[in-house]
N, C-alpha and C positions, 0 to 999 in steps of 0.2 A: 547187536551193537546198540551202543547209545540215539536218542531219538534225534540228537544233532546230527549224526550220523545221518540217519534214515531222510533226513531233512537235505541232505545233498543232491537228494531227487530234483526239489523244488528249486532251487537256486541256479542250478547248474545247466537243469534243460532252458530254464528260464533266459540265461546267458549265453548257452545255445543260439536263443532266435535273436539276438540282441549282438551279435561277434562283427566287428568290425564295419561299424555302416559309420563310418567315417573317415575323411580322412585329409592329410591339409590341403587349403585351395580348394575342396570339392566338396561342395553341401552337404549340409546333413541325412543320412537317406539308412532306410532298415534293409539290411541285408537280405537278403533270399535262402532261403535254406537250400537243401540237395532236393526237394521237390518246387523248385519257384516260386516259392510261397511266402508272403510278407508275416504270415502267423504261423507257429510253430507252439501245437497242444501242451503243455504241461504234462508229459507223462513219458515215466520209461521203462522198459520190460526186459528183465532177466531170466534168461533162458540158458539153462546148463552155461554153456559157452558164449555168449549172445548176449550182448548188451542193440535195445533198440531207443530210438529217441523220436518223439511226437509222434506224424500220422503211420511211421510206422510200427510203433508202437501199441497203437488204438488200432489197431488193422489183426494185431494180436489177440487184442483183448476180447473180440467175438469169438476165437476161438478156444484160448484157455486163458481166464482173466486172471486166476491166479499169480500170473507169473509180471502180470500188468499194474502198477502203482500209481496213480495221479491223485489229485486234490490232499492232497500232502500239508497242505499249507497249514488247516486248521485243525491240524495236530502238531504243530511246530511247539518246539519247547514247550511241551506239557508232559505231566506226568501220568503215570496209567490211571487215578483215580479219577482225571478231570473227565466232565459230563460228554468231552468235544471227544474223548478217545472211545468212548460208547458211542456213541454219536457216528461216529465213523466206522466204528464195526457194525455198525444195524446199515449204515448205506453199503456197505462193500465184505459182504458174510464170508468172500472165499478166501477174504484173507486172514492170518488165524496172529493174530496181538498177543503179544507178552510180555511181563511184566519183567524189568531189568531191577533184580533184589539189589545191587548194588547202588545204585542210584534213584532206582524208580520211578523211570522213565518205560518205554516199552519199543520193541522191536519183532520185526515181520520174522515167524517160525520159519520161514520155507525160504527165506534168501538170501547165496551164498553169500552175497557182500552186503550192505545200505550203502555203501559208497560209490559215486559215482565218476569220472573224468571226463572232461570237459571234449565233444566229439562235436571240437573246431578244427575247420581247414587250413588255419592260421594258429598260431599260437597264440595265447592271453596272458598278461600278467597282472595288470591293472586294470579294478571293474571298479562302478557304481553301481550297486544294485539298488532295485528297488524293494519296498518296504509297504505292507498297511500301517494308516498312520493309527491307527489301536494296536501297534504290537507294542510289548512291555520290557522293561529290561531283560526278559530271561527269553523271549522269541528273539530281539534284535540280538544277544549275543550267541545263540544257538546257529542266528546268517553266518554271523562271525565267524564263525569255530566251523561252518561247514565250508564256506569257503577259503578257510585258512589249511584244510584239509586238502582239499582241491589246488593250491600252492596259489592262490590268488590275493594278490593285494588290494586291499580294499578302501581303495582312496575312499568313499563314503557311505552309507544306507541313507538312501532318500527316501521320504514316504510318498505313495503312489501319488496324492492329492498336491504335494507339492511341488509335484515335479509332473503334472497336468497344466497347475498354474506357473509354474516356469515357461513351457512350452508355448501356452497361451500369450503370456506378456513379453515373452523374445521376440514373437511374430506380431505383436501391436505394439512395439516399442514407442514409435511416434504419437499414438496417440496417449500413451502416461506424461502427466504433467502436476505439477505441486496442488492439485484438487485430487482428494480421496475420490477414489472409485471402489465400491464394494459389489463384488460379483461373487453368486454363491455357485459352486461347480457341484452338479448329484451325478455320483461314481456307484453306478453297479453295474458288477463284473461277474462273473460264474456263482463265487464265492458268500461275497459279501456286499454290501453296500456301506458306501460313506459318502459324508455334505460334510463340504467345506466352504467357509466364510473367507474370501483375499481380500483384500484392501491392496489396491494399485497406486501408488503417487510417484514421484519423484524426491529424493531427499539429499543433502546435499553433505559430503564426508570432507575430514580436513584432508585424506591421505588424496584421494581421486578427482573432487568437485563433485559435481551432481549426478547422480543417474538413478533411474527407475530402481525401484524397490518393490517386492510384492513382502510381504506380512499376512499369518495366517491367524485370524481372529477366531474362529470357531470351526469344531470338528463333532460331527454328530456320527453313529457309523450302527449298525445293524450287524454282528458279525453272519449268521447264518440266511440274511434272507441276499439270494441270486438266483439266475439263471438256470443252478443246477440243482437247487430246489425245485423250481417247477418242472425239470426234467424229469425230476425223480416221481413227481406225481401222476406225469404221464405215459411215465413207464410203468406204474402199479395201476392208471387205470386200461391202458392196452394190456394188461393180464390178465385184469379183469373179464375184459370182453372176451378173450380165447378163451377161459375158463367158463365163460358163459355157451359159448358154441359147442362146446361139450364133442368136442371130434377126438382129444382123448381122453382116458381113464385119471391121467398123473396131472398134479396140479404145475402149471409150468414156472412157478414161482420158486417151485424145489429145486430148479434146475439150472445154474448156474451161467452154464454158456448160454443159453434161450433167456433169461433176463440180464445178461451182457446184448444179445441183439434187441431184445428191448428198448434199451438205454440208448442204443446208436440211432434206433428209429425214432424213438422221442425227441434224441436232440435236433434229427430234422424236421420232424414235423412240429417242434416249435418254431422251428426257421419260419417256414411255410407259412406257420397260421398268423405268423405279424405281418404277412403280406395279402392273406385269404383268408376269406369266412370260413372255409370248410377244406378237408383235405384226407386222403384218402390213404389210410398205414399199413403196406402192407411189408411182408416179409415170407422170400420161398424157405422151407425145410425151418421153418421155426424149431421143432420138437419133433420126434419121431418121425422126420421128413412128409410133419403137417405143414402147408403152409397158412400163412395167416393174412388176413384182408377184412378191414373195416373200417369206416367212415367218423372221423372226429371232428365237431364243430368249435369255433372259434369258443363259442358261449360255451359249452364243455368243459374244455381250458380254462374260461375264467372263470368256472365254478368250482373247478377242481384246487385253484389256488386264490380261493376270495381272501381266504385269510392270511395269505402271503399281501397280496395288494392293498389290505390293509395297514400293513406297517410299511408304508411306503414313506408316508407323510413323517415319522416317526424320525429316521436322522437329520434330518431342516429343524423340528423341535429342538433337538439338541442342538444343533449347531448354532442357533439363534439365541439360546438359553445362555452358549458357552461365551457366546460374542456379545451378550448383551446387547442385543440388536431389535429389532425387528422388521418384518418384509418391509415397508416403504422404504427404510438405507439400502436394501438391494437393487440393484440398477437392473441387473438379469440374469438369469438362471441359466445353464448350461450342462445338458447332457453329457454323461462319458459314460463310458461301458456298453459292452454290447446288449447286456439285457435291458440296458434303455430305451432298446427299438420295439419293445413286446407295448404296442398297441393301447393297453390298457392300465401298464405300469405308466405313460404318460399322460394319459386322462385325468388318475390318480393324482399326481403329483399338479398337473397344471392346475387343477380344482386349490392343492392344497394350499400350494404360491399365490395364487392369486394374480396371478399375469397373464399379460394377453398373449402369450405364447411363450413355449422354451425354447430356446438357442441352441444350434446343431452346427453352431459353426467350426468345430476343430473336431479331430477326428478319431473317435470314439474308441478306436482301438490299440491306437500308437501313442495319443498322446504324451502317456507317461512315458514309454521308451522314449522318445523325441527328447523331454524334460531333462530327462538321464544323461541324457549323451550330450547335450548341452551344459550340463554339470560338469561331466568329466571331460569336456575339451578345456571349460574354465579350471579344473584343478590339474590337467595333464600342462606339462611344461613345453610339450610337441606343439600346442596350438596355441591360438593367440583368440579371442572370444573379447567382446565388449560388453561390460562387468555389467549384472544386475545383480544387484543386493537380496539375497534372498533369508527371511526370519521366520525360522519354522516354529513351532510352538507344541509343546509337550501338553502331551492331550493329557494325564496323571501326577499329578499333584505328588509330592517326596518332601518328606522329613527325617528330621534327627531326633530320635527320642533318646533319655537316660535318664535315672534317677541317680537321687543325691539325698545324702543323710543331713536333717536338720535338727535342731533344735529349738522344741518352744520356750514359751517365757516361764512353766512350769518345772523346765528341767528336763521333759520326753522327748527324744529321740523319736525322728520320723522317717522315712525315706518317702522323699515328694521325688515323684515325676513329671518331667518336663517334655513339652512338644515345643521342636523349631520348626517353623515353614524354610526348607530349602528350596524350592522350586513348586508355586504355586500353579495350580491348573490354569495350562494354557498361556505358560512364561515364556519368553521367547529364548530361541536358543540357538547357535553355540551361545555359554555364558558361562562364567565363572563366578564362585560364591566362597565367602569366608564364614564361618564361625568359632567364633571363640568362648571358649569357655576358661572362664577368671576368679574360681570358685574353687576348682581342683588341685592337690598340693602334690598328691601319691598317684599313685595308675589308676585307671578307672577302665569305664567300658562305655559304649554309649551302640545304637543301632541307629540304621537308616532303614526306614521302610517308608509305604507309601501313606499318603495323606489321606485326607478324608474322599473316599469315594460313593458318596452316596447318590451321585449323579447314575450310579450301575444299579440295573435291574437286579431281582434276584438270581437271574439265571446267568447275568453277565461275569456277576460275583463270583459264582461256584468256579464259569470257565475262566477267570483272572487267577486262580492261583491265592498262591499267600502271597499274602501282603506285606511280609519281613523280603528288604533284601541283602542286609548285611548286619552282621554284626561284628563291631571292632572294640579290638583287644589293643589298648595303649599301652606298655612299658616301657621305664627308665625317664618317665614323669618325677618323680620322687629324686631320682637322681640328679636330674637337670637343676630342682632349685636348688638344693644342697649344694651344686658345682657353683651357682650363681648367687649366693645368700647375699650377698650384700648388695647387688643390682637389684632393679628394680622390674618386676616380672609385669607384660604385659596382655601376657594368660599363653592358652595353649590352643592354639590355632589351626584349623582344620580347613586345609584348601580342597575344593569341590570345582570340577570341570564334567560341563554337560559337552560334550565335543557333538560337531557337524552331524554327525548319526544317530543321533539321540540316544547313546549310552552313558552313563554314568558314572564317574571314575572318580576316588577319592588319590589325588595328588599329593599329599603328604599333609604332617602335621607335625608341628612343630610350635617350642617354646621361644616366644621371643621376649627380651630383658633388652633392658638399657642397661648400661655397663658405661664405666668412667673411662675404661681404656678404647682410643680409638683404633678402628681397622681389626676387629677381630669378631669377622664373618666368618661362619661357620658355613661350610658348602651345604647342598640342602642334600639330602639322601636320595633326590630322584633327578640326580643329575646336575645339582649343581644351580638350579634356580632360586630367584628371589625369594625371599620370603612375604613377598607384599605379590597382592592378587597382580596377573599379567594386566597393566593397564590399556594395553591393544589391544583385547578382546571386544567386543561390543557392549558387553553388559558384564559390569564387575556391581557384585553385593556384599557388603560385610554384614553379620549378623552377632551379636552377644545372645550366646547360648542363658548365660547370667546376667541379670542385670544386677548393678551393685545397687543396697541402700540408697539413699538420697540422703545428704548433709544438709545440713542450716546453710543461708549464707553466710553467717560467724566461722563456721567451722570451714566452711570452705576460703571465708580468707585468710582465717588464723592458719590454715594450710598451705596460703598461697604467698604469705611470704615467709614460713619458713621453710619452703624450699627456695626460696629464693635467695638465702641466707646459707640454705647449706649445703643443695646442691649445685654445680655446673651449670653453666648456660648451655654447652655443646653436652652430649652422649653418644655414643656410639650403640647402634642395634646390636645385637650379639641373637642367629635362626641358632638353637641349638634344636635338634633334630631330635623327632620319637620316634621309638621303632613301633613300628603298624601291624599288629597280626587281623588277618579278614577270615572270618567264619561267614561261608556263605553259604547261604539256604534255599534262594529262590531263583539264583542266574543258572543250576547246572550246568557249570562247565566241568567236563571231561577231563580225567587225569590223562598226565602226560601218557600214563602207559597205554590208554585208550586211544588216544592220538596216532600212537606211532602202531597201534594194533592198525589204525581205520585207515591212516596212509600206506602201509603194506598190503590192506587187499585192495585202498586204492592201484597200485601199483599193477600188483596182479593181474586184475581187472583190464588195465592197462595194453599190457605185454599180451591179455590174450585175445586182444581187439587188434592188436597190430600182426598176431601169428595167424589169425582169421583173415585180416586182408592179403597178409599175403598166400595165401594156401588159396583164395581166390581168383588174386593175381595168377599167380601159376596153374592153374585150373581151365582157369580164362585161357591164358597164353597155348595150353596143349590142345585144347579142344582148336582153337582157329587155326593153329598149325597142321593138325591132320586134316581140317576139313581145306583149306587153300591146296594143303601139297597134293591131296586126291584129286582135286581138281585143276592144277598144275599140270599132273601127270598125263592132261588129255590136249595139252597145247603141243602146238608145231615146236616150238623153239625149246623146252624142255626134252621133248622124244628126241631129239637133232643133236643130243649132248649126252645121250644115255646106251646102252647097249641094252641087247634083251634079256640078258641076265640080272642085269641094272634095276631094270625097269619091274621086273617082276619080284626081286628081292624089295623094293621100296613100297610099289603094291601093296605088298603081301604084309610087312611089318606093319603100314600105317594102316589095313584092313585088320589085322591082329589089335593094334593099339585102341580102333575106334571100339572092339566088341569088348575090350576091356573097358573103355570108359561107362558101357552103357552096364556092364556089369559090377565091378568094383571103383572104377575111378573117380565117381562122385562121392567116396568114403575116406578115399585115400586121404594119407597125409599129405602134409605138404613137402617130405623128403623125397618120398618114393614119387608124386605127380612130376619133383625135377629129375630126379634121374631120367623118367621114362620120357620125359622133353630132351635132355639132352642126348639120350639113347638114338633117338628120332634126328633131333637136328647135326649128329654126327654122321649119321649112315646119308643123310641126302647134303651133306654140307661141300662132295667133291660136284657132284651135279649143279648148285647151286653157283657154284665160283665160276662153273663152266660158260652158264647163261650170265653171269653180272659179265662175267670180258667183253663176250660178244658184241654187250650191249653197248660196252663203251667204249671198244674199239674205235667207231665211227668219227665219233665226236673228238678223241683223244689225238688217233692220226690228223685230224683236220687241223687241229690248232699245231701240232707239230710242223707238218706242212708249211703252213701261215709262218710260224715262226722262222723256217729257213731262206724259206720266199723274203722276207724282212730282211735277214740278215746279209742274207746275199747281193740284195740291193745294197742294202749299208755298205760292206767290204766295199762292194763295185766304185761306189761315190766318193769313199772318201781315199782311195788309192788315186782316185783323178785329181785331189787336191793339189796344187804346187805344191814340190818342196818348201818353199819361203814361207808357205803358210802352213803346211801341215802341224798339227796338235800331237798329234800319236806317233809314235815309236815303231819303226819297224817291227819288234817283239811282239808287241800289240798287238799289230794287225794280223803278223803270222799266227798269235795262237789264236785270235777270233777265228781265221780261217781254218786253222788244225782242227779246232771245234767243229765246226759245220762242217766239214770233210768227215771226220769221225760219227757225227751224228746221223750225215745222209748215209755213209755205211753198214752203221750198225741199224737202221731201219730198212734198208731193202736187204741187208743178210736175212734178219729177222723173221722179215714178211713174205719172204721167199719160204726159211723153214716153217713158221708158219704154216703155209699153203700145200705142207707135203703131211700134213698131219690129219688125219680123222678127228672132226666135232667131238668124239668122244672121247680120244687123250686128253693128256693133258696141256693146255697151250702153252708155249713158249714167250708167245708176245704179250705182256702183262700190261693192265692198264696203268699201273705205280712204276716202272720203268717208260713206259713213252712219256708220263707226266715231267720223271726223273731226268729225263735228256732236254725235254725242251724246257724246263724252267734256268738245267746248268746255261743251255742257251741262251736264256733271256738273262740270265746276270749277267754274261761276258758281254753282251753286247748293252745292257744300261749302263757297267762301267764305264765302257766308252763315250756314251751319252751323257754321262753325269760328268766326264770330263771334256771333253767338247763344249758343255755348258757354262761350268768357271771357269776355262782357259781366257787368259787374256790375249789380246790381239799381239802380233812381232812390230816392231816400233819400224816404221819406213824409210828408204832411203833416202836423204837431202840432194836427187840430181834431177830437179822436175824437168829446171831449165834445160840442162844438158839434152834428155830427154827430148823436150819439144823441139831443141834446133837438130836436133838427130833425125827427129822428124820431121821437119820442114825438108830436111836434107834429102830426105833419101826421097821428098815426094816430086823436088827440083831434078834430083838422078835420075829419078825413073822416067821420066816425062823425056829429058833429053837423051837417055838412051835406051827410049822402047824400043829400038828397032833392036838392037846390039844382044838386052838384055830381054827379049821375050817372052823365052820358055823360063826365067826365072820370077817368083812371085814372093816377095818380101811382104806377110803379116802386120797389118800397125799396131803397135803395143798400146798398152789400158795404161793408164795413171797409177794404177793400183798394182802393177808388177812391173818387174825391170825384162823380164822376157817370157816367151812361153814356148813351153815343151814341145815338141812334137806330138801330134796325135798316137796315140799308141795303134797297132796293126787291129783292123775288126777280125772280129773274132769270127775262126773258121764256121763251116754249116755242119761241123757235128757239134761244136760248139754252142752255135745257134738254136742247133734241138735241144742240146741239153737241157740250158736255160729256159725257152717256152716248156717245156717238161716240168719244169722246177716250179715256175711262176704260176700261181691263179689267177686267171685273166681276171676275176671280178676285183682283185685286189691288185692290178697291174694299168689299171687305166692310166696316171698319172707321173709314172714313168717317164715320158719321151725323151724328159729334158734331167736324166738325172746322169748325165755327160755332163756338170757343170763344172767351174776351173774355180769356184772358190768354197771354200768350206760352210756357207751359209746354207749352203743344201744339205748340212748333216741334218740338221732339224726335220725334214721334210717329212721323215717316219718314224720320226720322233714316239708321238702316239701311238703306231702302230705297236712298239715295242716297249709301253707300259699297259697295254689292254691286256 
């Protein structure tokens, strides 16, 4: 596949360790991978079926590196000629580069896809990724197109360095104030290094007021000297030393996996020696199950890369050069990357600066993530972030070249070419830029490439590529004046947009004329925009491609009032639109066909990362199943539900199943590993139902119980109500009662059959029918509760008086004929009723058992008094009978 393809490595694992560490209300913070880990290696490994990402990935790569790919980066959009693709097959021999005839890019012989999907636990849609800020239009648009492949939208490409000092000035917000602060930030990472020059102040917008700004003044960058150079050198000189011990015949340099465990031991024992003078390398079964063991000194190390430590000093040059600066405007220097912690890389460097120390205060390996993700809460619409103005700056210089035919004063014919400065190194940008050209009548052609780059080594030059990045094919030039001959042309205008990510985009082009007639705008071709640059942009530039002769001041007044004589005061603009063809040479972007070739083995790829989980899922699932039900099978309450035929048929299958697994079923598919799960969970599935009753018989009956115990209280209470007062209905009460009558029936039939049945039939009393009876229970009787609750009280009778002298009466009767009336006992009546009932007869002593039978004493204490005569005692178990 194409090397944007193959580039999906980098981006994607990259995105990987960067998924979701944010989110609203909850600080910013770097997710954890599936090993708890806040880094996550750049590297992923394709295996047959097998897609791996970071440490388990590098956990591969000791044993067949082949099949393992990282440092990806510095072969990103390049073509197979470039120095950095040789370069990369001399550090990584086992893997075998080739060249793609069609475009001329290259791709890995041995693997099935270069495409990768994104192996998040969450889903993505929207990323910022980050970026070196020395990538060139054809690496930033190859991020593009690999995450366009991956279905990711890509709010923006931030460069590492800017989004370090993002990071930086969000977390010192308070101290930026309208005095520049310039702090130079030194970035080395595995790969590469880069210095960069910010400028911190405060600036003040019409749209928002004031807030902190960072602006980036200079970028100076090293692309090959990191960390994984000096790894590399540590690894060819620990082969050295085994080749030196001579314990075997074969040079171990030949041998692929033994300088893969090389590499892994180097990169610890450069850990080590930034922390120790000396450290000891060893490795069991290096080669021919030799093992290896020998002592490397710090001084070793820094002899083996003195001339890496050399170019240390070398991007601050640049950067100082680019900013026109030098160290005294720098306030302080600050470390990022982890190869910054090697000991002697800052010795280096503090010599170079000249300051009394470097600054460690932000942290060296998040930074930039941090940076990012503080970008993308500001362009997500989900969050809300307090604005800092950020002005990156294009480290490569871009022009418009094209030539034009002249004539001299002899009569010859010439064709002179011309250079526009579009974007001058080190411009800031988002920005938008016009040129016009007012010389041209017919089609023409003109190209964009890059500016003067003599600030590049020789060697930087060969890895930049061509320096053409487009050339453009204008027609229906020729047409537009002929449509407009009698307006007056104001050339032919070429709108240029640097967007947020530092790519390049020509936005159209187009003829503008004044015209006599008003209101006849012509919509623009790319949707309908102005034809004058967006003036809300931050930086808008017009440029004349031409400049015109210069006139006398005669001629320019004898011009100036006969237009004033003979044209209009008022004209109307008239964008008449050219069509744009792009020949391009140096972005490689991918035809459509290559696109949907590289999302279909995405895809793929996909579908057989999700048929692997689950073939493991079910894998998982049978193996725990036979080894619980084997062991099941020796508990009391299992044996107690099984017969002996039972018991030996289950046995015997899931002893059958285990010697299968240890024979074929860690090969199996994932159709056959279900079958032989469900094979299994059907033959123990009447056993199983057996032991779940049992178990919830206990609990099931109790609440049943509780529930009739409740009800029956209820019924009792609210039958004692007066008539005058009662709320409920005869109907009512009878089928609460019919209820509970039937309910206590059909559980002691039940529990009787039940009790005549052997543990190993099948049970009768089901846990989902006792649920089934006491819930019917509990509705009929919150009915009644829920109506007891909004009943209104019965309006009372007007005879209080009558009442009281009824009562003074009969207290004057009684007194003078207690002898007469003895054995008789007249009740005195409540305010609150006009009579009262008779007591109803107590309830016989079979009666009496019954009910203590019924009632749970612990739920019975409070009873004594629920013989009361008004209905305000329906509440009492109220509670009871919504628990």
């Amino acid at each position: 596949l194409a090397i944007v393809n193959m580039h999906c490595f980098y981006i994607l694992v990259f995105l990987y360790r960067a998924q979701n560490f944010m989110k609203p209300g909850v600080p910013m913070e770097i997710v954890l991978n599936k090993e708890s880990r806040r880094k996550t290696p750049v590297a992923v490994c394709l295996k047959e079926n097998e897609r791996l990402f970071g440490d388990s990935a590098l956990g591969v790569a000791v044993k067949n590196p082949k099949v393992v790919y990282r440092f990806l980066q510095s072969i990103l959009g390049k073509t197979a000629d470039n120095p950095q693709v040789a370069q990369y097959q001399k550090h990584f021999p086992e893997h075998q580069l080739q060249r793609d005839e069609k475009r001329g890019t290259v791709f890995f012989k041995f693997s099935d896809c270069s495409t990768l999907q994104r192996n998040f636990w969450q889903p993505i849609k929207d990323a910022v990724i980050t970026v070196p800020a020395y990538f060139n239009q054809a690496e930033r648009r190859a991020v593009l197109q690999a995450a366009h492949i991956a279905g990711l939208k890509v709010l923006q490409l931030i460069n590492d360095n800017t989004a370090v000092a993002l990071n930086y000035g969000v977390f010192r917000r308070k101290d930026i104030n309208s005095t520049a602060q310039n702090i130079l930030f030194y970035d080395m990472g595995s790969g590469s290094t880069t210095a960069t020059i910010v400028t911190y102040q405060t600036v003040k917008t019409k749209e928002s007021g004031t807030h902190p700004q960072l602006q980036i003044r200079g970028v100076g960058f090293d692309r090959t000297l990191g960390g994984f150079e000096m790894e590399l050198r540590l690894r060819d000189h620990l082969a050295k030393l085994f080749n030196e011990q001579k314990k075997s015949k074969k040079d171990v340099r030949e041998n692929l996996r033994a300088m893969a465990k090389l590499l892994k031991e180097a990169q610890r024992l450069k850990t080590v020696l930034s922390a120790n003078a000396e450290h000891m390398a060893q490795i069991e079964g290096l080669m021919d199950d030799i093992d290896f063991k020998a002592k490397v000194t710090r001084s070793e190390f820094e002899a083996l890369c003195e001339d890496l430590f050399d170019r240390v000093p070398g991007p601050v040059k640049e950067a100082l050069a680019a900013a026109e600066m030098s160290m005294d405007e720098i306030e302080q220097v600050i470390l990022v990357g982890g190869s910054t912690r090697v000991p002697k890389v800052q010795d280096v460097l503090l010599k170079a600066v000249g300051k009394e120390e470097l600054s460690k205060n932000i942290n060296a390996d998040e930074a930039a993530t941090m940076g990012a993700v503080y970008q993308a809460a500001a362009l997500s619409k989900a969050f809300k972030v307090k604005p800092f103005l950020v002005r990156d700056a294009a480290v490569f210089p871009i022009q418009v070249e094209f030539s034009r035919e002249t004539e001299e004063e002899d009569g010859i014919k010439t064709m002179k070419h011309n250079k526009r400065i579009l974007f001058q190194r080190m411009a800031p940008y988002p920005q938008r830029k016009v040129i016009t050209f007012n010389r041209y009548m017919d089609d023409f052609v003109f190209y964009i490439n890059y500016g003067d780059l003599s600030f590049l080594n020789e060697q930087d030059l060969k890895v930049f590529g061509s320096q053409n990045l487009t050339m453009v094919k204008l027609s229906g030039v020729g047409s537009s004046f002929k449509k407009h001959s009698d307006a007056e042309s104001k050339g032919i205008k070429a709108h240029f947009n640097m967007d947020e990510s530092g790519v390049l985009i020509l936005d159209r082009v187009s003829n503008l004329v004044l015209d006599f007639k008003l209101g006849n705008t012509i919509s623009s071709l790319f949707g309908g925009g102005s034809s004058e640059p967006n003036v809300t942009e931050p930086v808008t530039g017009e440029t004349d491609a031409e400049k015109p002769e210069e006139k006398s001041d005669a001629e320019k007044a004898e011009e100036t009032e006969a237009d004033k004589k003979s044209k209009p005061q008022k004209k109307s603009k008239i964008s008449e639109d050219i069509t744009v063809e792009l020949e391009v040479n140096d972005v490689l972007d991918p035809s459509t066909e290559d696109m949907e070739v590289s999302k279909k083995k995405l895809q793929d790829l996909t579908d057989r990362d999700l048929e692997k989980q689950e073939r493991e899922k079910t894998l998982n699932s049978l193996e725990a199943f036979i080894f619980e039900t084997q062991d099941k099978m020796y508990q009391d309450e299992y044996l107690a539900v099984v017969t002996e035929e039972e018991k030996e048929q289950i046995t015997g299958k899931l002893s059958e199943a285990s010697n299968w697994m240890d024979e074929e079923g860690y090969t199996a598919g994932t159709k056959e590993l279900k079958e032989k799960l469900s094979e299994l969970k059907k033959l123990c599935k009447a056993m199983f139902f057996r032991v779940e009753e049992r178990k919830k018989w206990p609990d099931r009956l109790a609440a049943l119980d509780s529930m009739l115990n409740h009800s029956s209280i209820f019924l009792k209470s609210v039958r004692l109500i007066p008539e005058g007062d009662q709320i409920f209905t005869e109907v009512e009460l009878k089928t609460l009662e019919r209820v509970i009558n039937e309910t206590m029936t059909w559980k002691n039939e039940t529990i009787a059959e039940q009790e005549k049945l052997f543990p190993t039939e099948k049970p009768v009393l089901l846990s989902k029918d006792i649920e089934a009876k006491r819930s019917f229970l509990d509705r009929e009787v919150n009915y009644l509760l829920n109506k007891a609750k909004f009943a209104k009280p019965k309006p009372k009778d007007k005879a209080k008086d009558k009442n009281t002298t009824s009562t003074e009466n009969s207290k004057a009767n009684s007194t003078a004929n207690s002898t007469e009336d003895a054995e008789k006992v007249i009740p005195p009546k409540s305010d609150d009723a006009e009579e009262v009932k008779p007591a109803e007869e107590p309830p016989t002593a079979d009666e009496k058992e019954e009910t203590i039978l019924e009632l749970n004493p612990a739920e019975n204490t409070d009873t004594g008094n629920s013989q009361s005569t008004t209905h305000l005692d329906i509440s009492v178990d109220a509670k009871s009978f919504q628990n």
